[in-house]
FIBAKOL-545334 format. One record per residue (C-alpha): chain; x, y, z. Coordinates in steps of 0.001 Angstrom, whole numbers, plus 500000, padded with zeros to 6 digits. Layout:
BEGIN
PT chain     xx     yy     zz
PT     A      X      Y      Z
...
***
This chain:
BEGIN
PT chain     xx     yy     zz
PT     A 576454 457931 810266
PT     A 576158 456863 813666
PT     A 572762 456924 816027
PT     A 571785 459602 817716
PT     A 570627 458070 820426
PT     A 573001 455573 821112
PT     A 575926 455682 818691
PT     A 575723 453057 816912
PT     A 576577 452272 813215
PT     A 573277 453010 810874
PT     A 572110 451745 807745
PT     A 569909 453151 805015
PT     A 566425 452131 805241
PT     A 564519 453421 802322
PT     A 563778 456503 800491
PT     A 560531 458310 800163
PT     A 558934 461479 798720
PT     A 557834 463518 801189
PT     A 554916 466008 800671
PT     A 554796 464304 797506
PT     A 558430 466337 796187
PT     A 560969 466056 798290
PT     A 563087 463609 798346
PT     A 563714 462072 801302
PT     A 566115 459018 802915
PT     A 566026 457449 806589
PT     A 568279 455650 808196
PT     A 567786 452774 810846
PT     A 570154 451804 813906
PT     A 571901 448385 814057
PT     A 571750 448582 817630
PT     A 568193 450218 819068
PT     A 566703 450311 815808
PT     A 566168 453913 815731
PT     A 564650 455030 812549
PT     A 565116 458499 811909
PT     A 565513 461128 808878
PT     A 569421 462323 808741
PT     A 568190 465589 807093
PT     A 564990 466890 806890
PT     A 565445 469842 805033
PT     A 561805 470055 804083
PT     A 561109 470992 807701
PT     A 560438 474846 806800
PT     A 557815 473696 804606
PT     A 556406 470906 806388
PT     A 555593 473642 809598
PT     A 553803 476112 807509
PT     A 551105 475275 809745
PT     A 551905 473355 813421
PT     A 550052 471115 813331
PT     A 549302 469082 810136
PT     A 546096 469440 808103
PT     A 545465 465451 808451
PT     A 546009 465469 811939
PT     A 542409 465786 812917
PT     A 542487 463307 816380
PT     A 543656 466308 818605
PT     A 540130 466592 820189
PT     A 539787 462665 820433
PT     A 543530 462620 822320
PT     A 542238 464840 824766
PT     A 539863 462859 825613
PT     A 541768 459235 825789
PT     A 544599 460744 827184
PT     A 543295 462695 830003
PT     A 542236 459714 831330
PT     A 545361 457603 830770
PT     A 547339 461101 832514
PT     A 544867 461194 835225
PT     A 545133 456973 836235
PT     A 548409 457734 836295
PT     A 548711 460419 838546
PT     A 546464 458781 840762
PT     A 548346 455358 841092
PT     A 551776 456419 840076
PT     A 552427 460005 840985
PT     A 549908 460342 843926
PT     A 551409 463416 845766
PT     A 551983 465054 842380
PT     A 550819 468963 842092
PT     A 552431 470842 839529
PT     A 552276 469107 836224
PT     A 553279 470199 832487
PT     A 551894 469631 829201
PT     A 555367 470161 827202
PT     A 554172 470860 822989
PT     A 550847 471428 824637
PT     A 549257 472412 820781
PT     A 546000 473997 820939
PT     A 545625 473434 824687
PT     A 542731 471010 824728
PT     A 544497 468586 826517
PT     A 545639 470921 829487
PT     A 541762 472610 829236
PT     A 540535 469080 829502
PT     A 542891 467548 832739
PT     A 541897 471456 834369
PT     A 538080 470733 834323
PT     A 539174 467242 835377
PT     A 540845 468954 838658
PT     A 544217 468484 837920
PT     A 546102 472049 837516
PT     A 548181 471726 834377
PT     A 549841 474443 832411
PT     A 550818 474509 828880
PT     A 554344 475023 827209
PT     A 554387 475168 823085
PT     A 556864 477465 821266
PT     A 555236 476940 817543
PT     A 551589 476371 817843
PT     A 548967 479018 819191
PT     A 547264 478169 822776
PT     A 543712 478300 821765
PT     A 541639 476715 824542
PT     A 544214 477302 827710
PT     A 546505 480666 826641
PT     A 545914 481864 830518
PT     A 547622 478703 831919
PT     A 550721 478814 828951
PT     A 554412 479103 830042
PT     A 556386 481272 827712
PT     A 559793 480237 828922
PT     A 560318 477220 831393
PT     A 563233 478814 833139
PT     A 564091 476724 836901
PT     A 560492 475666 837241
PT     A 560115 472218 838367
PT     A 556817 469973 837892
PT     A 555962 466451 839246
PT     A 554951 464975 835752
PT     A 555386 466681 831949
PT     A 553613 465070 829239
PT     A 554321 465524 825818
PT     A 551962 464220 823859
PT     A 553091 463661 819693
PT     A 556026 465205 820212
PT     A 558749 462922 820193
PT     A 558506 461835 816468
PT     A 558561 465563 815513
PT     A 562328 465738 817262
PT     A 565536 466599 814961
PT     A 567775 466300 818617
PT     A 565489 464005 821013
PT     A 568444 463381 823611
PT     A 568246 467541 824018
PT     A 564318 467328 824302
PT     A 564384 464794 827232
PT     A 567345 466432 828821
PT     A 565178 469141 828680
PT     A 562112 467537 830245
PT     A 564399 466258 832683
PT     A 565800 469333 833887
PT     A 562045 469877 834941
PT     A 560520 466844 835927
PT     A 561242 463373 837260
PT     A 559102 461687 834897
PT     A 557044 462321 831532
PT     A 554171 460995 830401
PT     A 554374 460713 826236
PT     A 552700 458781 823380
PT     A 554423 458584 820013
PT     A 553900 455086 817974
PT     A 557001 452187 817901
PT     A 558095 450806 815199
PT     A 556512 447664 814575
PT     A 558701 444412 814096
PT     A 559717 443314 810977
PT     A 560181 447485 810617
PT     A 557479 448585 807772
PT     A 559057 449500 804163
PT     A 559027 453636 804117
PT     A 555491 454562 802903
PT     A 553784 451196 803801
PT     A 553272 452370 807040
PT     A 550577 455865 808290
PT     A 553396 456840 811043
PT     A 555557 457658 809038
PT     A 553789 460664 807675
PT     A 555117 461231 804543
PT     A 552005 463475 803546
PT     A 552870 466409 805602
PT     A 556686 465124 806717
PT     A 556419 466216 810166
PT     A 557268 462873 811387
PT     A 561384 462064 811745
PT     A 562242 460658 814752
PT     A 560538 456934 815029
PT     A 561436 454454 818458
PT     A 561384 450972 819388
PT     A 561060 450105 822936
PT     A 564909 449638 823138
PT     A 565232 453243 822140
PT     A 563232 454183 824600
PT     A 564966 452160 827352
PT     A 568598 453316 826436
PT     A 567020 457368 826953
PT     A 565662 456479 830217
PT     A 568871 454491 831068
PT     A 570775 457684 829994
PT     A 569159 459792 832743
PT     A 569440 456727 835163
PT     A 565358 455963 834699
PT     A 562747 453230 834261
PT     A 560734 453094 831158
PT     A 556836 451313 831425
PT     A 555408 451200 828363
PT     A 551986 449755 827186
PT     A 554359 448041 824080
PT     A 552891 450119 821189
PT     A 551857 454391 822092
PT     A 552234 455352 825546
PT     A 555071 455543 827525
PT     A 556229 456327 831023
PT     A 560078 457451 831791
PT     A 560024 457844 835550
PT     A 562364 457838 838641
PT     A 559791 455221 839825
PT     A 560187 451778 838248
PT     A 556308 450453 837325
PT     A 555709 447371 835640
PT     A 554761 447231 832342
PT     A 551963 445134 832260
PT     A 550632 447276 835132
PT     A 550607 450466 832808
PT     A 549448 448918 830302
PT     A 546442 447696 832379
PT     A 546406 451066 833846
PT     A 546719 452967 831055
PT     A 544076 451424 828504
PT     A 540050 452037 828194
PT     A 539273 449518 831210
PT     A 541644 450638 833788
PT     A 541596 454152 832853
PT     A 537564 454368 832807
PT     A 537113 452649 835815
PT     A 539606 455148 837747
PT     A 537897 458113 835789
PT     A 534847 456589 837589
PT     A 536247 455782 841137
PT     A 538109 458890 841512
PT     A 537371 462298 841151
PT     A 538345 465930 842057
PT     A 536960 469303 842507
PT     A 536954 471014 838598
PT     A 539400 473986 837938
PT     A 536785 475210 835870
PT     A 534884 477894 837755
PT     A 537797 478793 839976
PT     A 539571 479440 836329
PT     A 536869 481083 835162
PT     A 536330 483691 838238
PT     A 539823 484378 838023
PT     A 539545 484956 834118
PT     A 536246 487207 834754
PT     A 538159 489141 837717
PT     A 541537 489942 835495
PT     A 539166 490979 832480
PT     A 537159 493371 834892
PT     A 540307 494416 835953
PT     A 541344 495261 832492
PT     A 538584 497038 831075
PT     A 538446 499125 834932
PT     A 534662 498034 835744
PT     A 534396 497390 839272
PT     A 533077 493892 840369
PT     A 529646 493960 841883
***
């Protein structure tokens, strides 16, 4: 079997229950060193619920992210206006950058918009945005060439976090990313991965070496992100910088549309 990224020849890399039943085999490529799970036929199963029951840091990415997204809109992407969260979940995160000032909408076709289901797209159709992020998404991928050709079609650059594969690669099962309890998790990078995507669509990757990544028209240094991206540099522009909150304006035009619906006139 060859890689689906780059073509390459594959080997097998281990096998694993998943779910504790299924049995389950991934394959690694020669080349990028791609790890990935030829046939996850447990998927059905696995998405009984969206997101997984152990997955209990979407509140705490909201918060560490927003202001990794927002330092790099601000130094990266500074004329940026329209921006994407693409597998936005729940919505916190998009909720979150709004009361930050930043007017993001939401795009999910499996998981119900709790906090921002105003602000969702249902289709993406020719819209364009300065910056999609996609936040624990890519590992979930069965086809992630389609899902950044996607993104691409949309944006110039995406903002996305999904964990590389450490070197030596960790033995299926000895390591948490692999996420055998709930099997969710099939698609797994190196930084070489990464690069040959971005190369594909004739972009730059930055990455701060081991969660979040940058694939942008713009070529940024790594170490720069990385700088940029982590608690200090992040919490010192979240201090230096700041815009006017989305969140009354979101909430008057919430308030006005409900009025609207339930015919009581605004006094």
């Amino acid at each position: 079997m060859n890689c689906p990224i780059c073509q390459a020849a594959t080997a097998h890399f281990g096998d694993a229950k998943i779910m504790g039943k299924h049995p389950a085999s991934f394959r690694r490529c020669a080349d990028c060193g791609f790890l990935f799970a030829p046939d996850p036929y447990w998927l059905p199963e696995s998405y009984q619920s969206a997101i997984n029951q152990t997955d209990i840091g979407s509140v705490s990415r909201a918060d560490t992210f927003s202001r990794s997204t927002k330092a790099v809109i601000e130094f990266c992407l500074k004329d940026a206006s329209r921006f994407l969260d693409y597998g936005a979940g729940y919505g916190i995160f998009v909720r979150k950058m709004r009361d930050n000032g930043y007017p993001f909408l939401a795009y999910d076709q499996y998981c119900e918009n709790l906090f921002a289901s105003d602000f969702k797209l249902e289709a993406l159709t020719d819209q364009r945005f300065d910056l999609v992020t996609a936040f624990e998404v890519m590992e979930h991928l069965i086809d992630p060439l389609e899902t950044f050709a996607t993104i691409f079609r949309h944006a110039d650059a995406v903002l996305f976090s999904t964990q590389l594969v450490p070197e030596p690669a960790p033995a299926v099962g000895t390591w948490w990313y692999f996420g055998l309890d709930h099997g969710q998790h099939i698609s797994l990078y190196t930084r070489r991965t990464l690069e040959l995507i971005a190369s594909r669509h004739g972009k730059s990757l930055a990455s701060d070496g081991s969660r979040l990544h940058l694939i942008s028209s713009r070529r940024i240094s790594s170490r720069w992100f990385r700088w940029l991206t982590g608690k200090k540099g992040a919490k010192l522009i979240e201090l230096a910088v700041r815009r006017p909150s989305l969140l009354m304006t979101d909430f008057e035009q919430l308030r006005q549309a409900q009025l609207k619906k339930l015919g009581v006139p605004d006094n």
